[in-house]
Legacy VTK file of the C-alpha trace (Angstrom):
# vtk DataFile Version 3.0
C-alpha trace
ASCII
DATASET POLYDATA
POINTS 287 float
11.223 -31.483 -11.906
8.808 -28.075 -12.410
9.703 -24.702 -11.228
8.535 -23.172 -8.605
6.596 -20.039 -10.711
5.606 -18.429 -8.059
5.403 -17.435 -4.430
1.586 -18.809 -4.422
2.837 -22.278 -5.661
5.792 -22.071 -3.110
3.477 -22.018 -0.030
0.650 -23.932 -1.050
0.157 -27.389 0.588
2.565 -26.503 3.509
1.670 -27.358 6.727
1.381 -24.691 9.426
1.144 -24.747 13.302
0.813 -22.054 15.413
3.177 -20.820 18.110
3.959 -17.511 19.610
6.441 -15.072 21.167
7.434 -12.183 20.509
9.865 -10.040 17.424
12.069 -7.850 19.772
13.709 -10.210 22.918
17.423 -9.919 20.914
18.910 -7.034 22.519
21.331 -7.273 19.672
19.063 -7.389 16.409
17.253 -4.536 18.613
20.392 -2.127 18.737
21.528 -2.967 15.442
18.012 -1.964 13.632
17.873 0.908 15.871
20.856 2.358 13.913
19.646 1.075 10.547
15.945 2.599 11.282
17.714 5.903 12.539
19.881 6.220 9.427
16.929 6.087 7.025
19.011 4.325 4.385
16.834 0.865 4.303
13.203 1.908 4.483
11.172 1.558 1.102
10.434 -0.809 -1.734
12.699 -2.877 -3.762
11.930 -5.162 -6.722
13.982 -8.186 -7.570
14.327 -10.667 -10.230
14.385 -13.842 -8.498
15.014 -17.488 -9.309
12.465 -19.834 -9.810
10.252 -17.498 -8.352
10.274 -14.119 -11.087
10.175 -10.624 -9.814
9.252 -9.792 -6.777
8.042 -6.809 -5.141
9.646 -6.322 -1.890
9.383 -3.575 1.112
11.605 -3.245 3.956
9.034 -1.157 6.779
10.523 0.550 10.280
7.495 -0.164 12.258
9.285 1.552 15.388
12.514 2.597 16.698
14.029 -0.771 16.629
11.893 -2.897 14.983
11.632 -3.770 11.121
10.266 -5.874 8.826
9.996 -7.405 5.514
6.833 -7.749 3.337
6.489 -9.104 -0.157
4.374 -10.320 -2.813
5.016 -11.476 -6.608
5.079 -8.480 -9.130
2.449 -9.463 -11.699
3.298 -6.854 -14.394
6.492 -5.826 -13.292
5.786 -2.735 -11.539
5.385 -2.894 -8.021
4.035 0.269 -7.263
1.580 0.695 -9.747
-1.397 -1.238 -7.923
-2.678 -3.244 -11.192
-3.056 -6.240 -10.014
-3.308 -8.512 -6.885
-0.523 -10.306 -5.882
-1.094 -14.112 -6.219
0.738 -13.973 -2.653
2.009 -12.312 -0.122
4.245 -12.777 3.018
5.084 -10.743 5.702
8.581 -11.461 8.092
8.398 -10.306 11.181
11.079 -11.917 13.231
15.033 -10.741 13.338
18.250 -12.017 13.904
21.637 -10.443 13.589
24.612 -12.735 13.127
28.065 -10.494 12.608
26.913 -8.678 9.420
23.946 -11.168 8.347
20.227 -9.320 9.215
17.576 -11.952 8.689
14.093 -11.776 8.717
12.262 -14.850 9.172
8.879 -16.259 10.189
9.993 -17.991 13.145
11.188 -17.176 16.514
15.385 -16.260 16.689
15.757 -16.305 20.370
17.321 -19.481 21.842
14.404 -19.642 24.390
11.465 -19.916 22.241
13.360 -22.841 20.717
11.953 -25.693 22.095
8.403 -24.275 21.444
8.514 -23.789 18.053
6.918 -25.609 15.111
9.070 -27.009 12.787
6.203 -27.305 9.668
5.641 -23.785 9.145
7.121 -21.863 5.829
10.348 -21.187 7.631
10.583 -17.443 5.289
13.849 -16.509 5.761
15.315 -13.266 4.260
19.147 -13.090 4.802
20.710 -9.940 4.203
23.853 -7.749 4.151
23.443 -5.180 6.982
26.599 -3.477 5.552
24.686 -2.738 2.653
21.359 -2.902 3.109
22.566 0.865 5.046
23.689 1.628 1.873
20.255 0.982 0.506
20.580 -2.374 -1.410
19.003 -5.677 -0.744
22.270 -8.149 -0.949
21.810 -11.788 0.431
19.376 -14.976 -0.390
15.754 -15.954 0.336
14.403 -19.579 0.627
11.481 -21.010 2.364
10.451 -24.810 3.761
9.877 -25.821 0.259
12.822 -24.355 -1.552
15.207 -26.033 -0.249
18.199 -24.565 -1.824
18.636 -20.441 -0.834
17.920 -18.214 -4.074
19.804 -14.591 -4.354
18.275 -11.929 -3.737
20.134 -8.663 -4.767
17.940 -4.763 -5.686
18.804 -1.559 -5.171
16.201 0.539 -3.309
13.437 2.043 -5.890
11.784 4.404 -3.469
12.348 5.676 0.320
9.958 5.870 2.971
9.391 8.985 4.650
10.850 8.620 8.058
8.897 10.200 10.588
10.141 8.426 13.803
10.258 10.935 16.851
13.614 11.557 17.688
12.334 12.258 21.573
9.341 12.382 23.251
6.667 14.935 23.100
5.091 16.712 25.624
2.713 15.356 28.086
-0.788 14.781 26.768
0.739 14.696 23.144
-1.273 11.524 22.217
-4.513 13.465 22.721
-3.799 15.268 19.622
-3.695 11.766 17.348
-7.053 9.838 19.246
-9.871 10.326 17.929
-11.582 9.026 13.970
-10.134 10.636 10.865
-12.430 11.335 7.811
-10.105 11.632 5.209
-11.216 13.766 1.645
-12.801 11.324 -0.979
-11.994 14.083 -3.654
-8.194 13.840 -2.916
-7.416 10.277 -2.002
-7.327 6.909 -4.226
-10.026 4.658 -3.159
-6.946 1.807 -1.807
-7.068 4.341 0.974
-8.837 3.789 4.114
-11.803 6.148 4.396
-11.682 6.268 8.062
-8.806 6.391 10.675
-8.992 5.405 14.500
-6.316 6.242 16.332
-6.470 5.388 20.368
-4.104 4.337 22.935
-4.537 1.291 24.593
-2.324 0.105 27.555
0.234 2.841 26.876
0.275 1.559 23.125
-1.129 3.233 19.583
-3.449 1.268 18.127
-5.458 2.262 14.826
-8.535 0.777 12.464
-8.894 1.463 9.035
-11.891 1.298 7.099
-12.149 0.927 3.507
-15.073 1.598 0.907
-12.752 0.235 -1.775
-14.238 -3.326 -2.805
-10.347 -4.619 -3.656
-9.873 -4.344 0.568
-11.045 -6.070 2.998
-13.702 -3.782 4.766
-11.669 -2.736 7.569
-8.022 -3.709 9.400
-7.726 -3.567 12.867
-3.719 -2.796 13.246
-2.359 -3.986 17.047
1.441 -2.714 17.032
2.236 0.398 17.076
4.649 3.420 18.969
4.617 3.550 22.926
2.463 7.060 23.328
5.066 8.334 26.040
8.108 7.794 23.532
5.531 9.472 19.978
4.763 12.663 20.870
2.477 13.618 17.871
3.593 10.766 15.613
1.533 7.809 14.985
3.520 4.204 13.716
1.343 1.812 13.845
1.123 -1.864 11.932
-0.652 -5.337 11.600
-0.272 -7.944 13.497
0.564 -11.234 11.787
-1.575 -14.550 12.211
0.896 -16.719 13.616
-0.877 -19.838 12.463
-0.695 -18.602 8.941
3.927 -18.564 9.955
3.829 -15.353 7.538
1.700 -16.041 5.118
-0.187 -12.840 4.810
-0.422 -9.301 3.721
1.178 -6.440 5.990
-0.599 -2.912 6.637
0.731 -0.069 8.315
0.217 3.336 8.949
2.471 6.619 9.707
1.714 10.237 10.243
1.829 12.970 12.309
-0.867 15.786 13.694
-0.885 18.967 11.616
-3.487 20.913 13.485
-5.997 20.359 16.056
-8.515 18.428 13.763
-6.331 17.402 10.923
-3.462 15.082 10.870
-1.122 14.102 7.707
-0.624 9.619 6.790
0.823 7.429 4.524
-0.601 3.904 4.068
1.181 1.421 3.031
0.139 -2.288 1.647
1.712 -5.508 0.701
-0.347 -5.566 -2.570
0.027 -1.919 -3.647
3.380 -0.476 -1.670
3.457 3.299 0.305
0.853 5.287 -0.675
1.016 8.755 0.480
0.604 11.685 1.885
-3.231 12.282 2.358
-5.333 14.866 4.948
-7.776 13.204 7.286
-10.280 15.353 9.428
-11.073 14.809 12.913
-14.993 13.733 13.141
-17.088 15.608 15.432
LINES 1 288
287 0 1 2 3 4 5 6 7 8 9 10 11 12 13 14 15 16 17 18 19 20 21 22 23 24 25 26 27 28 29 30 31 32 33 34 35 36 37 38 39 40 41 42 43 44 45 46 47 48 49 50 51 52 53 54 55 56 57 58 59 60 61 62 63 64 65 66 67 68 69 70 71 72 73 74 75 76 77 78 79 80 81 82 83 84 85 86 87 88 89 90 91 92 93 94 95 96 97 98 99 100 101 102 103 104 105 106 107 108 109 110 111 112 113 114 115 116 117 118 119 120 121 122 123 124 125 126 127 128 129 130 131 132 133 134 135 136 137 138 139 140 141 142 143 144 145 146 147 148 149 150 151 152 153 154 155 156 157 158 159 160 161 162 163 164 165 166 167 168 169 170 171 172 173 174 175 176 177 178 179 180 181 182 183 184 185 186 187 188 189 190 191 192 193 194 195 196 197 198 199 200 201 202 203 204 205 206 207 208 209 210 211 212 213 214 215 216 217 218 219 220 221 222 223 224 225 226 227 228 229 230 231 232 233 234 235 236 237 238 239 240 241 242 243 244 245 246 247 248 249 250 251 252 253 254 255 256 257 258 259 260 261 262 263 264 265 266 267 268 269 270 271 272 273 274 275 276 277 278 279 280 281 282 283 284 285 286
């Protein structure tokens, strides 16, 4: 029997139905990656020799107080932040579980009532790992998926940190005034992966964002859904992708961080399942 080479062969010809619910009804998997996003010990990329699927670039992203996520694509030339080449595939885990010290990530549902609801023909990602030491800032556990039957190990040490800009209170009244508006942001001083234009609103008490992109490699623009309750950011802005449920994970992650530096200026970092956290850059209110 082949090898699986990659995690483009892996998912191919798999059958996916949609369902939906949503990442954050375990009150347990909530309060345990509330610590872990608090500690800043598991945020940022990690690359790992895998079997029967070859190195793989891997990024554990805090998308808010106690919510995280794991997004990964094959490494084509073994460096995973370099950005030379597109990843034959990506997938992006959205869903946690805690069991005693076992944090998994998966692309299905973990909460016993969405059982009866859910697919069972999806890719069924799961990414099992230590929490003990994933807060020590390794990757320790296994990975399989619908069509790899048999778990692989997965074990990395973390390559680089994400800057952790999670409000550790809530601003002042009014504080998400100072993030809406559209964001030119400096051609000169920016690689072109970067979105040329940030909108940043607040939609039923939620941040919401669009990027735009002049780079021909991107799509043309990402509308990201998830992001910080206003009252809890103050003048921080977390805000992600959404993932296609009928794809069960199959996709590419995006997500933006920042935080206002003056009036008509605020500071980001963009980061990308195909190129990793990229960052920081300026970006200029628009009149």
């Amino acid at each position: 029997m082949k090898s699986i080479k990659s995690l483009s062969l892996l998912l191919a010809a798999t059958l996916v139905i949609p369902f939906s619910a949503r990442a954050d009804e375990d009150p347990i998997a909530s309060a345990a990656i509330q610590d872990l996003c608090a500690s800043g010990s598991a945020e940022g990329s990690y690359s790992a020799t895998v079997d029967k699927l070859g190195q793989l670039a891997i990024y554990i992203v805090c998308t808010g107080a106690g919510n995280i996520v794991a997004t990964m694509r094959d490494s084509l030339n073994g460096k995973p932040e370099s950005g030379g080449g597109i990843a034959s595939n990506q997938i992006t885990l959205v869903y946690n579980a805690v069991d005693d010290d076992t944090l998994s990530f998966v692309s299905f549902h973990g909460t016993p009532d969405d059982v009866n609801s859910m697919a069972s023909t999806g890719t069924d990602g799961r990414l099992q790992v230590s929490l003990s030491a994933l807060k020590q800032g390794e990757l320790k556990g296994t990975l399989r998926f619908l069509r790899l039957l048999q778990p692989v190990k997965v074990q990395a040490k973390r390559q680089k940190a994400f800057p952790a800009l999670l409000p550790t209170s809530p601003g002042p009244a009014g504080a998400a005034k100072s993030y809406v508006g559209i964001f030119k942001t400096d051609p000169k001083n920016r690689p072109q992966l970067v979105p040329d234009l940030i909108s940043l609103d607040v939609i039923g008490g939620v941040q919401r964002a669009t990027l735009n992109f002049s780079d021909p490699l991107m799509d043309t623009a990402y509308a990201l859904y998830n992001g910080l309750k206003a009252s809890e950011a103050g003048s921080v802005f977390y805000v992600t992708s959404g993932v296609d449920e009928g794809l069960s994970g199959r996709t590419t992650a995006q997500h933006i961080r920042g935080q206002v530096i003056s009036a008509n200026e605020i500071e980001f970092y963009f980061l990308s399942t195909q190129f990793g956290m990229l960052g920081p850059f300026r970006a200029k209110r628009t009149p």
